[in-house]
N, C-alpha and C positions, 0 to 999 in steps of 0.2 A: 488147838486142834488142827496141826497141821496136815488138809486132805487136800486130796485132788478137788477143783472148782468146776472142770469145764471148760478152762480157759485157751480159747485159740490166738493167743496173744503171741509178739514175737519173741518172747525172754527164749523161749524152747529155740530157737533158730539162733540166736546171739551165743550161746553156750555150749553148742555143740561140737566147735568146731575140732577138741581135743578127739573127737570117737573117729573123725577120719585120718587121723594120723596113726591110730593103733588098729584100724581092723586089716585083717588081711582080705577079705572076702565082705563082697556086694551083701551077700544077705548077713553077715555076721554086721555090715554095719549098719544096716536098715533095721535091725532089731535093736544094736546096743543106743540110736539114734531114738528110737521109741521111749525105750528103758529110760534115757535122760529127761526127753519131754515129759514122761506119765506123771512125776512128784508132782508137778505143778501146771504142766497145760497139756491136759488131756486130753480134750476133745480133739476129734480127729483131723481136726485143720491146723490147732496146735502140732502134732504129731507131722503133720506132711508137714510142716513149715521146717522143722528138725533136719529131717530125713531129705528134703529137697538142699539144704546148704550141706548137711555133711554128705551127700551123693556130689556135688558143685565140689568141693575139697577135695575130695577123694580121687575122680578122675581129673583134677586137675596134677593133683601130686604126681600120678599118673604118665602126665605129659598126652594128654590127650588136646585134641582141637577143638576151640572154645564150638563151634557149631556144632559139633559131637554132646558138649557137655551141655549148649545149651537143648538139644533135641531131646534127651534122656531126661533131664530135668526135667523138663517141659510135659514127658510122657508119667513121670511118676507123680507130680503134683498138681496140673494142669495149668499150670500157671503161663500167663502169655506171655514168652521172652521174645518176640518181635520187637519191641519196642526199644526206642531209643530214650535216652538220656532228654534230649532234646524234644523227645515228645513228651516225654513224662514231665519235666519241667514246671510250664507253664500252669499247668490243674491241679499238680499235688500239693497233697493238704497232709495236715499229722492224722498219723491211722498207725496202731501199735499193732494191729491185728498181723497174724500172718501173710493171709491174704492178699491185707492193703501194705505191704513193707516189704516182706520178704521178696520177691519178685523183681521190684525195684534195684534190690541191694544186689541181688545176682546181677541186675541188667549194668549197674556200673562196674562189678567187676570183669564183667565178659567184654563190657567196652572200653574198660581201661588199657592203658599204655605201660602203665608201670605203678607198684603200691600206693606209692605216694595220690595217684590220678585216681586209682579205685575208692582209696576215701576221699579227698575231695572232691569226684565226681557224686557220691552220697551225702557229705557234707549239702552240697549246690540243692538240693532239693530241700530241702528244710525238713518240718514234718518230726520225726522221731530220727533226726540226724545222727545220734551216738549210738544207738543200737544199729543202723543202717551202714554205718559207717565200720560197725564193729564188724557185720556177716562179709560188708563187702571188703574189707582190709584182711577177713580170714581167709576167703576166697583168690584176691590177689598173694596173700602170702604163700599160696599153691600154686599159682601160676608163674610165679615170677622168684622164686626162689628163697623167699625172705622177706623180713621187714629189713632194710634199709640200716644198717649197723648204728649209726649214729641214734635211730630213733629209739632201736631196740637197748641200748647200752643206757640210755636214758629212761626209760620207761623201769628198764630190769632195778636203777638204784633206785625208784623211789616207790616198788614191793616191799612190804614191811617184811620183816622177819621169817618166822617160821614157813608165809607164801612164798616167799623168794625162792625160799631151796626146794621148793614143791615147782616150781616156777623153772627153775635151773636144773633140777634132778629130771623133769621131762622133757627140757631142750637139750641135753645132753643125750638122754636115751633115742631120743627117735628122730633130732633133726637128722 
């Protein structure tokens, strides 16, 4: 009985990151952003957690400036993006919530250097590492023009099958 929970969990923020590459328009993406989160984490914190990485994607694709992306963010989800890496650090704990994840994962990519720095800047916090590492490597792959050839050529052989050309049929259309 697969239904919607109520869940404000981060998966809705981890999987989003393909609706900022295709929408054209802000509200065309804040809705098709929703549309993804609702199968499975509805509640409305699930849904800003969506909506606040692919809004973070979207004007970063943009080429917009990180204190631009982080202030809009900031206004659509409420989430605190003053923070540093270094502050976050030392307290954090695993939290899958939106809330307690998403936020963080934007805060390394807006602080990072380059792809590679935005997931080990997420990595460095522990806590629910692979998903934080996923928003924030989606994030840097907007700002910074790519994942990194060697990592991406790697990762692309070891998609199985029929994913891969799902995988390649959309890195073709829209990089």
């Amino acid at each position: 009985d697969p239904q919607p929970y109520g869940s404000w969990g981060n998966g809705s923020a981890m999987r989003v990151s393909p609706i900022a590459w295709v929408s054209a328009e802000e509200v065309e993406l804040m809705e098709w952003a929703e549309a993804t989160a609702m199968p499975t984490h509805d509640h409305p914190r699930g849904v800003i957690g969506a909506q606040a990485v692919a809004l973070a994607i979207w004007l970063a694709r943009q080429g917009r400036e990180r204190d631009e992306i982080r202030a809009l963010v900031e206004a659509l989800s409420g989430y605190d993006l003053s923070r540093t890496v270094e502050q976050i650090r030392p307290s954090y704990r695993f939290d899958v919530s939106c809330d307690g994840s998403v936020p963080e994962a934007i805060i390394c990519a807006l602080e990072s250097t380059d792809w590679k720095h935005a997931v080990r800047l997420a990595v460095s916090l522990g806590g629910d590492a692979d998903t934080q590492a996923s928003i924030a490597g989606a994030i840097a792959e907007a700002m910074y023009g790519g994942v990194p050839t060697a990592i991406a050529t790697k990762v692309r052989e070891m998609i199985p099958g029929d994913l891969g050309l799902v995988v390649e049929s959309f890195r073709v259309r829209w990089e």
